[in-house]
C-alpha positions in Angstrom: 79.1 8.5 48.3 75.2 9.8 48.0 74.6 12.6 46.3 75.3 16.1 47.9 75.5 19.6 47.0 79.2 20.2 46.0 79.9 20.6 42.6 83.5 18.4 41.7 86.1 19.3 39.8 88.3 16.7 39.4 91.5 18.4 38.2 91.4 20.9 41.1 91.1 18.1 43.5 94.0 16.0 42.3 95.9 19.4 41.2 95.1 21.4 44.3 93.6 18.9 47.2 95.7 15.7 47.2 96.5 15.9 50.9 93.1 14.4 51.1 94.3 11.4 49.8 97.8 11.2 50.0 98.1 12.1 54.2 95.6 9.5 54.7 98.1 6.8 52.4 98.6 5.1 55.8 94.8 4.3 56.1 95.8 1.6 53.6 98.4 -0.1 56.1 95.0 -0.5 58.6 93.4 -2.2 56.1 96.4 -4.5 55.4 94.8 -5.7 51.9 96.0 -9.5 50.6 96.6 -10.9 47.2 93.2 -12.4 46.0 90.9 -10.4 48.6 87.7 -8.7 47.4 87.7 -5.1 48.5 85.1 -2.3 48.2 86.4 1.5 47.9 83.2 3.4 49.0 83.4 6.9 48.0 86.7 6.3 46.0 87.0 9.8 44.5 89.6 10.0 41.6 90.7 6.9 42.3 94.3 6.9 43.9 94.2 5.5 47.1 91.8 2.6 45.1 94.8 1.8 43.1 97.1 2.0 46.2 94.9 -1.5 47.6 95.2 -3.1 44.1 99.0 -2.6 44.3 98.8 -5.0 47.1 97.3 -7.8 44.9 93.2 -7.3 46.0 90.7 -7.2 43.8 89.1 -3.6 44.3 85.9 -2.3 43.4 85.3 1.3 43.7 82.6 3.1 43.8 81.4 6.7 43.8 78.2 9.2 43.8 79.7 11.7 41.2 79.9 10.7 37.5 82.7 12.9 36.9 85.6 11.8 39.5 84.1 8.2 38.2 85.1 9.2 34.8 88.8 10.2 36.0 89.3 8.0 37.7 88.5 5.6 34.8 90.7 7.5 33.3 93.5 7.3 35.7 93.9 3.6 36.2 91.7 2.3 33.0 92.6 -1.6 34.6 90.6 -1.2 37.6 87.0 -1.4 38.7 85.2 2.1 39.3 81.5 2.5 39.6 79.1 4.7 40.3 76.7 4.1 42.9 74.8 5.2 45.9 76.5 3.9 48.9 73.0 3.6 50.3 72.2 1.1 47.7 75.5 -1.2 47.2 75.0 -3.8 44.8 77.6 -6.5 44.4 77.5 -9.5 42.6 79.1 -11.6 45.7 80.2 -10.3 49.1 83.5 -8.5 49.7 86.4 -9.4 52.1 87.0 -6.0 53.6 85.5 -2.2 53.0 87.3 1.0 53.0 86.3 5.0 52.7 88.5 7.7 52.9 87.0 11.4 53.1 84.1 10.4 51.9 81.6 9.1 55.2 81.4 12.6 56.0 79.6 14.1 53.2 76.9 11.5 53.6 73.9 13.0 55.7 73.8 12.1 59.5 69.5 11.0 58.9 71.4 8.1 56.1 74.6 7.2 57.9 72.7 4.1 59.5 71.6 3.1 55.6 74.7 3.6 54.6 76.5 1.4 57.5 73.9 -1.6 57.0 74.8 -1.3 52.7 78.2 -1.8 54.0 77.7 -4.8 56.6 75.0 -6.6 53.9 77.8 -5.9 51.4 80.6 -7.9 53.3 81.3 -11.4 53.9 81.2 -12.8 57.4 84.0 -10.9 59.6 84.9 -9.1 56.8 86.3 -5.9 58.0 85.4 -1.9 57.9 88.3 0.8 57.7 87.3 4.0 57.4 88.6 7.7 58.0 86.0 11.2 58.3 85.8 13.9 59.6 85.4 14.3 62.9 83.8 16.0 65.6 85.5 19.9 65.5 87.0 19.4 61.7 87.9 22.1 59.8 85.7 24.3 62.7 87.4 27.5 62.4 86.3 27.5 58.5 82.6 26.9 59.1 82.5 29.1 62.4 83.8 32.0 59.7 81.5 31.3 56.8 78.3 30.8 59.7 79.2 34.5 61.0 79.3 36.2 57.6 76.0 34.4 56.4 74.0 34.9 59.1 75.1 38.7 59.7 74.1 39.3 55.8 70.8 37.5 57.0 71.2 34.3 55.0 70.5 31.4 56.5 72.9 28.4 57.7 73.3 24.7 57.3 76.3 22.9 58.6 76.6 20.8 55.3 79.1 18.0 56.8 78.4 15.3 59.4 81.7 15.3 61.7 80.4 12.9 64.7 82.0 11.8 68.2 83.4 8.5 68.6 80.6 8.3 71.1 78.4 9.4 68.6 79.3 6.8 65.7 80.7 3.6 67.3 77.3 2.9 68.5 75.7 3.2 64.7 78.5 1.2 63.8 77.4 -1.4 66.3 73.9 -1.5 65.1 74.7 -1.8 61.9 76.3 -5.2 62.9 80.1 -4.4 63.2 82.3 -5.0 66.3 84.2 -1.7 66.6 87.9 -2.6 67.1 89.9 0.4 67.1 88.3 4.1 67.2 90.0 7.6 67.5 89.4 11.2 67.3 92.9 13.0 66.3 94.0 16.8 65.1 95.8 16.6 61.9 96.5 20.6 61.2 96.9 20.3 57.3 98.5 23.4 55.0 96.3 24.8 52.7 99.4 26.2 49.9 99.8 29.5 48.3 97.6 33.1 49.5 94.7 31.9 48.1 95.0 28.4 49.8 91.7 29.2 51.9 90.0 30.6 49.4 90.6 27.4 46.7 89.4 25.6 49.6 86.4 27.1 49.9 85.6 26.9 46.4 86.4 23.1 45.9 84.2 21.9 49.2 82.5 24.5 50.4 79.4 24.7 46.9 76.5 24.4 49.6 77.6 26.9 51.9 76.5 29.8 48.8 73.4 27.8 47.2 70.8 31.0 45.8 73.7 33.5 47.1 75.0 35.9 44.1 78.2 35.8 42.8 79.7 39.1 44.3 77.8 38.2 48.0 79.2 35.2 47.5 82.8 36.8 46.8 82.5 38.9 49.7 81.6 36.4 52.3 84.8 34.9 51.3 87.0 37.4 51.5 85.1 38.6 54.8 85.5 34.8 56.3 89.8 34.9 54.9 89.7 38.4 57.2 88.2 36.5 60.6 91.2 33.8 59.8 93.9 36.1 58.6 95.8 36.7 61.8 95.7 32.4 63.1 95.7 31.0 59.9 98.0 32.6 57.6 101.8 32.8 57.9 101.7 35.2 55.1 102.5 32.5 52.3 100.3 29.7 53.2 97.1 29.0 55.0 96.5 26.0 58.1 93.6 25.1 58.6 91.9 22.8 61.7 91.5 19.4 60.2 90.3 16.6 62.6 89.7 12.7 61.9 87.9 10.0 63.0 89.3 6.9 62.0 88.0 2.9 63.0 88.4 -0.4 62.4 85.5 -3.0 62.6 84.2 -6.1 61.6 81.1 -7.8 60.7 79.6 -9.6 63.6 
């Protein structure tokens, strides 16, 4: 990934946020990784899903924007390949078979998505392939739609911090970026946020941009104000759901 905002903490998000990686497991299956290919994990987080494609004999780089989900996953599966990188600026020393990203598209701004897309394709070898999942246009819209009502009526300003496009929207950067889009779709994927304080973790893991120059306690209390606006729809009074929504593709370098 580029750089961003968010601060990571690397045992919360394999403690408290593996649904990130572990409900998109069958992203793997799309990418249908061989025994001896090259493969490029962009945006590879702590690492699991990056061991998931070496378990099917590829050879797997992966890479990442934040030194310390680098460093665990490092630690996780020591054998492996992890580096970190820009994805804007994707340096290998030969080209790869096939690319993959979970999560991680989305946090890249939409003004470097088309840098990011031509890093890829320049990356690849001739018809090597793209699979990727995001967020997608309307993800997670009932959390921002909270946190943009309590900001702006304390009078702070707002700044949507995620790129969540259409299909219509990103097939065509695909395109110029030099990929044949294969497969594209937009789907809901309601996930459960655990425990009374499910939101509220989840806030705190992803959410570091929403509160930049904001004190402490403000901060505290635009959280608990946003939990109120979502009490009554998103809490069965154990556990939280939120509005998760993906965009998922397959391509391949023209």
């Amino acid at each position: 990934m580029t750089s961003d905002a968010n601060q990571w903490d690397p045992d919360d998000y394999d403690d408290s946020h593996s649904f990130v990686y572990e409900r998109s497991a069958d992203l793997i299956d799309v990418l249908d990784p061989h025994s001896g290919e090259r493969v490029l994990d962009l945006g590879c987080g702590t690492g699991h899903l990056t061991h998931d494609i070496a378990e099917r004999g590829a050879d797997v780089i992966g890479i990442d924007a934040d030194p310390e989900m680098v460093e665990r996953a490092r630690e996780n599966y020591p054998e492996l390949n992890f580096r970190q990188a820009d994805a804007r600026e994707i340096v290998l020393d030969s080209p790869a078979d096939a690319a993959f990203s979970n999560a991680a598209l989305h946090w890249i701004p939409g003004a470097d998505q088309d840098a990011v897309l031509e890093a890829v394709a320049d990356a690849l070898a001739e018809d090597g392939r793209f699979v990727a999942e995001m967020g997608g246009h309307g993800n997670v819209a009932s959390i921002t739609d909270a946190l943009e009502a309590e900001l702006t009526d304390r009078g702070y300003g707002f700044e949507h911090p995620w790129y969540f496009p259409t299909i219509g929207e990103y097939t065509p950067r695909l395109e110029r970026a030099g990929f044949a889009v294969r497969d594209a779709r937009l789907f809901d994927r309601p996930t459960t946020l655990e425990g009374t304080d499910g939101l509220r973790n989840w806030i705190e893991m992803f959410g570091d941009s929403f509160f930049e120059g904001i004190p402490d306690d403000e901060s505290e209390a635009i959280v608990s104000a946003a939990e109120d606006r979502l009490r009554e729809t998103h809490f069965d009074g154990q556990d939280w759901s939120v509005d998760y929504r993906r965009l998922r593709f397959r391509a391949v370098r023209d």
